[in-house]
C-alpha positions as CSV (number, residue, x, y, z in Angstrom):
1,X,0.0,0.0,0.0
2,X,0.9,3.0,-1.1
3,X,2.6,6.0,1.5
4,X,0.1,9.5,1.1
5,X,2.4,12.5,1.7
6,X,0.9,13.3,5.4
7,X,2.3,9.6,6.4
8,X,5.7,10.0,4.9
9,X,6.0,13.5,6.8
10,X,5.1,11.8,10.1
11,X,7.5,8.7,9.2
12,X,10.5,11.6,8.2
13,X,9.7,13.7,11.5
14,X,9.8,10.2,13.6
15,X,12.8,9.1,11.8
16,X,14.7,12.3,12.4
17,X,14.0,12.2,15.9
18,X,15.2,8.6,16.4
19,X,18.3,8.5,13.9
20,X,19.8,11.8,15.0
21,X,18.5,10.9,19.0
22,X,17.4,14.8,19.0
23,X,16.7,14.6,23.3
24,X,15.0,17.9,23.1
25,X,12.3,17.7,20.4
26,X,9.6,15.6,19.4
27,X,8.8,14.9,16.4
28,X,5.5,16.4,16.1
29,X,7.2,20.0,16.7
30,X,8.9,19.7,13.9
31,X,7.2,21.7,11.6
32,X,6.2,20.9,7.8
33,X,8.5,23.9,6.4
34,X,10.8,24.9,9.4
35,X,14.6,24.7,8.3
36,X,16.3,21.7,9.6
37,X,20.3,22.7,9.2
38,X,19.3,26.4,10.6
39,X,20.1,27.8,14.4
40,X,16.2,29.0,14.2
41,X,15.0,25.9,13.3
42,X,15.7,22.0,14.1
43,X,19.3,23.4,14.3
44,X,21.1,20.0,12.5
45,X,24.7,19.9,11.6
46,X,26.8,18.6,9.1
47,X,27.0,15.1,10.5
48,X,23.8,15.1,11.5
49,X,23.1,15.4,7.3
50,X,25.4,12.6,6.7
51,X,23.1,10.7,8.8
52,X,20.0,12.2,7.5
53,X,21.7,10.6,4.2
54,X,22.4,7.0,5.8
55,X,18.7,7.5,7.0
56,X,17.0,7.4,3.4
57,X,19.1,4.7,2.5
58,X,18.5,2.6,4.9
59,X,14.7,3.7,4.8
60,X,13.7,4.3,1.1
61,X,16.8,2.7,-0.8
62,X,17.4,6.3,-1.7
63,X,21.1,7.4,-2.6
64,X,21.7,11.5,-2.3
65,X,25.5,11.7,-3.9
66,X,25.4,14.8,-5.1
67,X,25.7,18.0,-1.7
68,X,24.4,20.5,-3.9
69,X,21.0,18.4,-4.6
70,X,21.1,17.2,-0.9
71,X,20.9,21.1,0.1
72,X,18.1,21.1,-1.5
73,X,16.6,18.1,-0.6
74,X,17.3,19.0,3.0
75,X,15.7,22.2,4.0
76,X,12.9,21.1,5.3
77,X,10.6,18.3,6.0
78,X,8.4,19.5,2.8
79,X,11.2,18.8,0.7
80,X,12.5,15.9,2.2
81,X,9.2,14.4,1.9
82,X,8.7,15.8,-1.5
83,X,12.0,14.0,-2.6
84,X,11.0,10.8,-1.0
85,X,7.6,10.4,-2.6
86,X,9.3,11.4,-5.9
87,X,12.1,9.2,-6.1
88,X,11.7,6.1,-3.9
89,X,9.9,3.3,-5.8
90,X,7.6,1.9,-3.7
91,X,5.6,5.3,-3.6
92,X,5.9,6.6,-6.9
């Protein structure tokens, strides 16, 4: 069965949460659009991205090579989600 976007948001935000073991937020404070790699938002780092990356590997069998797309990809849980729904097979 296929993933609607609202579930894969939820999934992303829960995965977050676990993967990176971010102590001080739950996931459902995470909002849809807030930045995750800014100080005024989820406030993630640059190893926190590599595991972001690990994350949708291990998750959706997706493989995010190139930085420049991953900057992108990464800004928020919209386009994280967005990216997911896009490019991982068993959704699309």
């Amino acid at each position: 069965m296929k993933k609607n976007l609202e579930e894969i948001k939820k999934e992303l935000k829960d995965l977050l949460v676990e993967s990176l073991s971010l102590e001080d937020i739950e996931p459902q404070e995470i909002g849809d659009d807030e930045p995750l790699f800014e100080e005024d938002g989820v406030g993630l780092d640059s190893l926190d991205g590599v595991e972001v990356v690990v994350m949708l590997q291990r998750n959706y069998g997706l493989d995010v090579k190139d930085m420049q797309k991953g900057k992108e990809i990464f800004q928020s849980i919209n386009t994280l989600a967005d990216y997911v729904v896009k490019n991982a097979g068993e959704f699309s």
